[in-house]
Backbone as a ProteinNet text record, in pm:
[ID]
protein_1_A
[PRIMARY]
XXXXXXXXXXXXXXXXXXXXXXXXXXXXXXXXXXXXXXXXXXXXXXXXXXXXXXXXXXXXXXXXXXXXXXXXXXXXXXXXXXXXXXXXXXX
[TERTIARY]
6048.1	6136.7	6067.9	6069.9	6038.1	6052.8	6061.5	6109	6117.7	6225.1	6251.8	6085.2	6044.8	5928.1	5856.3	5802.7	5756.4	5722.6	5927.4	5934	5911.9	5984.3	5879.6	5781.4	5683.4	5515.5	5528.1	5559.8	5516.2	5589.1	5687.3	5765.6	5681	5666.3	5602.3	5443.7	5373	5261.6	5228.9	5374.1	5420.9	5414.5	5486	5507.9	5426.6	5330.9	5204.8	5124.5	5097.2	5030.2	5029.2	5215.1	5236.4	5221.9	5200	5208.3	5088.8	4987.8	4838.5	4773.9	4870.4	4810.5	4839.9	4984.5	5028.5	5005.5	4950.6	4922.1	4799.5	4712.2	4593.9	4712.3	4746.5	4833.2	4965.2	4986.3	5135.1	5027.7	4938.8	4851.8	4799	4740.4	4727.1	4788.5	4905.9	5034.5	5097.1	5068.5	5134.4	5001.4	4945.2	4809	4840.4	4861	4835.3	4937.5	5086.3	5183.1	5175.1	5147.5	5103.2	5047.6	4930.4	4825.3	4933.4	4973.7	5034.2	5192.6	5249.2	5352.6	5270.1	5190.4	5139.3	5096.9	5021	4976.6	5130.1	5194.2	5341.5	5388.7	5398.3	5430.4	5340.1	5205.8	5123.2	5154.9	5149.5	5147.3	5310.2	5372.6	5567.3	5613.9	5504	5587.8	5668.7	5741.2	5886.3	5908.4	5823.8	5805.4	5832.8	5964.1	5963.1	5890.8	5815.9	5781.5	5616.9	5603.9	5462.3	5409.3	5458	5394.8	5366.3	5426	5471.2	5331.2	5266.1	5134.7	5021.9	4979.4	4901.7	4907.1	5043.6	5055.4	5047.1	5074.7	5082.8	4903.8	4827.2	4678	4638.9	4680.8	4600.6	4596.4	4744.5	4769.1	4713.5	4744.3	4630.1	4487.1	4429.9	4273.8	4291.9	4333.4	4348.6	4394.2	4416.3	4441.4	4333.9	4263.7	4143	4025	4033.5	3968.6	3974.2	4086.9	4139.2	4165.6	4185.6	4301.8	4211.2	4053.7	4017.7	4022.2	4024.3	3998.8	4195.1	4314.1	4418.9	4444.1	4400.9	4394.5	4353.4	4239.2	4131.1	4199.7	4322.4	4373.7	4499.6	4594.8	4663.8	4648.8	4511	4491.1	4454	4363.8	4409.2	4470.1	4586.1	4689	4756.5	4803.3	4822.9	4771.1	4600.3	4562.1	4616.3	4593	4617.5	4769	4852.6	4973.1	4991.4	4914.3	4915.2	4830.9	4697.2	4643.8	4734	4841.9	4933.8	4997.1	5085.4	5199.4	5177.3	5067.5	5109.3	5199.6	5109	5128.8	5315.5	5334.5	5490.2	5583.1	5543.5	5648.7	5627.3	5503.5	5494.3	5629.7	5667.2	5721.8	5835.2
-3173.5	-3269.8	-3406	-3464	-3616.8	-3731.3	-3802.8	-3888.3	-4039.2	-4070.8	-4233.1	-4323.2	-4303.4	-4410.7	-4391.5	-4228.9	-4204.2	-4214.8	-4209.2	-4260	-4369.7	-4469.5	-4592.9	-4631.1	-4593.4	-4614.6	-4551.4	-4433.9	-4395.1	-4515.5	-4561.1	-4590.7	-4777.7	-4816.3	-4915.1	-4893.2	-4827.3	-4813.7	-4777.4	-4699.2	-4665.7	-4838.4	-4920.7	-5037.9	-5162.2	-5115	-5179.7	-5152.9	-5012.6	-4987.4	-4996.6	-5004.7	-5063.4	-5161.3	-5277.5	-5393.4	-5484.1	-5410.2	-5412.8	-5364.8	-5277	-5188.6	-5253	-5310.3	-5425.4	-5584.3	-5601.4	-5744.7	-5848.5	-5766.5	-5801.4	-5803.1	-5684.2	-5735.7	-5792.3	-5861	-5937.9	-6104.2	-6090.5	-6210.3	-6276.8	-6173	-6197.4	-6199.7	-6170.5	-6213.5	-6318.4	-6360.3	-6493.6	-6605.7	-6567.8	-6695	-6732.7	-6589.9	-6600	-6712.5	-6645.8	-6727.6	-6856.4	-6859.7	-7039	-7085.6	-7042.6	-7134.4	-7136.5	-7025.5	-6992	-7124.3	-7127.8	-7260.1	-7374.2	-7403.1	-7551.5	-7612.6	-7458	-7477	-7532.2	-7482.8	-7507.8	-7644	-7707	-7804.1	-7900.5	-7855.6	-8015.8	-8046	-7865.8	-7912.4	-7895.9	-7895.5	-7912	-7776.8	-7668.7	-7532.9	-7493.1	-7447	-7410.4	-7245.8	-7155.8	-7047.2	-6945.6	-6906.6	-6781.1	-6667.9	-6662.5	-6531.2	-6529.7	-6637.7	-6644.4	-6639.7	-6567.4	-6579.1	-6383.1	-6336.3	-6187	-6117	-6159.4	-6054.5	-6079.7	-6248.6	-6252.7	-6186.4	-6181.9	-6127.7	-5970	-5936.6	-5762.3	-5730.7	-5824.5	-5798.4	-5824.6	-5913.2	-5949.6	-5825.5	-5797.2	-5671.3	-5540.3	-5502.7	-5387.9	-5460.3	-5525.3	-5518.4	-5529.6	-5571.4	-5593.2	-5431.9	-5340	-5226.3	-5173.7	-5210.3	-5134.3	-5116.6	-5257	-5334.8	-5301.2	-5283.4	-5252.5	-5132.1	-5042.2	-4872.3	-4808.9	-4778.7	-4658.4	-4709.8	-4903.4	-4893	-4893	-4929.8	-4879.4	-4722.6	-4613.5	-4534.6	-4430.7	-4502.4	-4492.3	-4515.9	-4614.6	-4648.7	-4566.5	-4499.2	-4450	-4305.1	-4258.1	-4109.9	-4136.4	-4204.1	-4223.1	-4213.3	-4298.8	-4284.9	-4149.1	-4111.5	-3968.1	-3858.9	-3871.6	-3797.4	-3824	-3941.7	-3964.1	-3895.9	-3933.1	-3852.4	-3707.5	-3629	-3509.4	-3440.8	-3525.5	-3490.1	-3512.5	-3592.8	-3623.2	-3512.1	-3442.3	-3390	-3242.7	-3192	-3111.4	-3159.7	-3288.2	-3402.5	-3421.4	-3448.3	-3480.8	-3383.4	-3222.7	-3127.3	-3077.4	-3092.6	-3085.9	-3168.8	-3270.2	-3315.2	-3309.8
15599.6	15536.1	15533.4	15427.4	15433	15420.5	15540.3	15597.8	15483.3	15542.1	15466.7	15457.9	15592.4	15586.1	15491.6	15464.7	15367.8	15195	15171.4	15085.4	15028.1	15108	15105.3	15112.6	15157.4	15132.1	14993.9	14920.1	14823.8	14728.2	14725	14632	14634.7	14762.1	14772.5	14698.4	14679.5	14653	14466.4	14426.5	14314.1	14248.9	14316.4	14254.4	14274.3	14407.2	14331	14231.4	14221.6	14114.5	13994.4	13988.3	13826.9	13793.9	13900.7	13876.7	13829.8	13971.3	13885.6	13786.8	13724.7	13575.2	13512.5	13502.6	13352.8	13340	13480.6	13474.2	13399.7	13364.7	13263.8	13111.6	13094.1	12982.5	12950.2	13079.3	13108	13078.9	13170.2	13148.5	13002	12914	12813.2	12718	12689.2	12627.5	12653.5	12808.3	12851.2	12743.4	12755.2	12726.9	12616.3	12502.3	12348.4	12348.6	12391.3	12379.6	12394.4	12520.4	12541.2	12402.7	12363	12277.8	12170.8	12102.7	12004	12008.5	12134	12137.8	12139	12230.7	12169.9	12060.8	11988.1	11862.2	11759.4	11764.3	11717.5	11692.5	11867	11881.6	11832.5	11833.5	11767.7	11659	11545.1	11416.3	11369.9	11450.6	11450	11329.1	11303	11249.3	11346.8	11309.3	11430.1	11371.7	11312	11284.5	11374.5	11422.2	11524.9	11536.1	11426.2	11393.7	11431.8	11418.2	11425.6	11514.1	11662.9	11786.3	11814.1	11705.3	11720.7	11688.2	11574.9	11554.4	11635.8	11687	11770.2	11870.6	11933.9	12057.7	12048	11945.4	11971.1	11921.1	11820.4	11837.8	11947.9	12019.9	12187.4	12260.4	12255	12343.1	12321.2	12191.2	12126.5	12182.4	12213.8	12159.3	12409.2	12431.6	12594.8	12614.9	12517.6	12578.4	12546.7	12488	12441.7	12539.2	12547.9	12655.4	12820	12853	12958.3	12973.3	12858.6	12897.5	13011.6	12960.5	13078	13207.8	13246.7	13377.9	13418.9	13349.4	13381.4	13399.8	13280.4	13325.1	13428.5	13494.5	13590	13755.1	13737.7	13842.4	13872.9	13751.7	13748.5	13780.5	13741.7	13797.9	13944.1	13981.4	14125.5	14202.7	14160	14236.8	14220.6	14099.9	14097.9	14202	14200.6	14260.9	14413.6	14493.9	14567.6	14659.6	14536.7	14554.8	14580.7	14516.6	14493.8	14654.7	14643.1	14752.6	14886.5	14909.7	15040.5	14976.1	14927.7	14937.1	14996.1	15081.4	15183.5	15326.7	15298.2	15405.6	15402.7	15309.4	15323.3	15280.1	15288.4	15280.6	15406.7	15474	15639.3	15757	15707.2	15808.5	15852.7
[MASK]
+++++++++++++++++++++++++++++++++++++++++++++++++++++++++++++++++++++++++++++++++++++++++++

């Protein structure tokens, strides 16, 4: 049976990992945005729309950029998981 503590390390470790997988592209969406509002404010377009394609090219091209070493971290952990779970139907 397995124990609470357990779960928590997994669930704790679950949510680091997501956190460090999306944060390159939480980061670079934050940036575009930035430039993309100041740019706004200097030249006073007030265009809602116009913050939408930069940001989804940033993000496409940061996944491009980024996918195998996110994916790279995510099988990891997978594996990692997989490799404990004799470990935690043992206890």
């Amino acid at each position: 049976m397995i124990t609470q503590d357990a779960v928590l390390d997994i669930a704790r470790d679950a949510i680091f990992t997501i956190v460090i997988v999306a944060a390159p592209l939480l980061l670079i969406s934050l940036i575009v945005g930035l430039i993309i509002s100041i740019f706004q404010t200097v030249t006073s377009i007030q265009e809602q729309t116009l913050t939408f394609v930069p940001k989804i090219l940033a993000v496409f091209l940061s996944m491009m950029l980024f996918g195998s070493w996110m994916m790279n971290t995510l099988i990891e952990f997978m594996q990692t998981l997989w490799s404990n779970f004799s470990y935690y139907t043992s206890m």
